[in-house]
N, C-alpha and C positions, 0 to 999 in steps of 0.2 A: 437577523433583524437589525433595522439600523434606525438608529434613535436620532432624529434631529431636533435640534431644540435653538429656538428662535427667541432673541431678545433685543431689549435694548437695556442702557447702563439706569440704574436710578440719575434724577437730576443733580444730585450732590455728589455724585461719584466721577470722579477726574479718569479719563480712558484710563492713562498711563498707570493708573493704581491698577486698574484690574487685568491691562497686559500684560502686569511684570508677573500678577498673582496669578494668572493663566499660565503661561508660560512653566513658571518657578514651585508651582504647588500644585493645583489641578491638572494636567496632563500629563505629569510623571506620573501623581499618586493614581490615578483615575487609571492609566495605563497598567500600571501593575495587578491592575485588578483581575482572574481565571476569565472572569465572564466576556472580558474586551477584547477583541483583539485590534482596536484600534481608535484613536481620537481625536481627531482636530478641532481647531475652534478658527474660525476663519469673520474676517471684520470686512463685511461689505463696502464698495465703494460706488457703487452708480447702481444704474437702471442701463439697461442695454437699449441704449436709441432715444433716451430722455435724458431730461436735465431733473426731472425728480429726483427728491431725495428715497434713498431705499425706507421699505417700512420696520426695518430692522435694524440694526447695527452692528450684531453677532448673531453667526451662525455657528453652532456645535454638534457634531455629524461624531456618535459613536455608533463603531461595529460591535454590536452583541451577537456572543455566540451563543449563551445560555440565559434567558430574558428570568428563571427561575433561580438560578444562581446569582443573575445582579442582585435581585431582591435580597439574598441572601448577605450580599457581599454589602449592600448598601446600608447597612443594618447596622455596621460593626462602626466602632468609637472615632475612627478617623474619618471614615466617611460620609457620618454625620457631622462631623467637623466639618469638613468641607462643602457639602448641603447648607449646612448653616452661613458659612463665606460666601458662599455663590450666591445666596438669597440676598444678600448685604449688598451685592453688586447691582442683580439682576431686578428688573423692574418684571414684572407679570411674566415670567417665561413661559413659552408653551413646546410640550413637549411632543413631539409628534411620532409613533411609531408605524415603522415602514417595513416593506419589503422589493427586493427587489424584482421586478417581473423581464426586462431584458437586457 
């Protein structure tokens, strides 16, 4: 299953705070987690063949291997630590669960 989760920054949040807190806290910690095996966070830059702006600004693509064990795993004291920093960041994020078919 692969979990993409689309955002953009709240208006009072400066990028660079939440790149260095991406980078430095959430993808190591998030990573160590049984249920991952993997997770980037990727900061869009255009529209392909437009001058619009994207409707996002972060994109966050984790691989779950056990969608009953994240649950699990999401639950525990650091994780909601970090749930609660990411909500501080994130404006509305939406979370989208996928699979892939080819």
């Amino acid at each position: 299953m692969t979990l993409i989760v689309l955002f953009n920054l709240k208006d009072e949040i400066a990028k660079d705070n939440y790149e260095v807190w991406a980078k430095t806290v959430d993808v190591p910690i998030v990573k160590k987690l049984s249920c991952i095996d993997d997770f980037k966070v990727f900061k869009t830059s255009g529209i392909l063949g437009s001058d619009a702006i994207p409707p996002y600004q972060y994109v966050e693509v984790l691989e779950v291997n056990d969608m009953e064990q994240l649950g699990k795993e999401v639950s525990s004291d650091i994780m909601k630590q970090i749930s609660a920093q990411f909500q501080l960041f994130a404006d509305n994020p939406i979370f989208i669960m996928s699979s892939q078919i080819a």
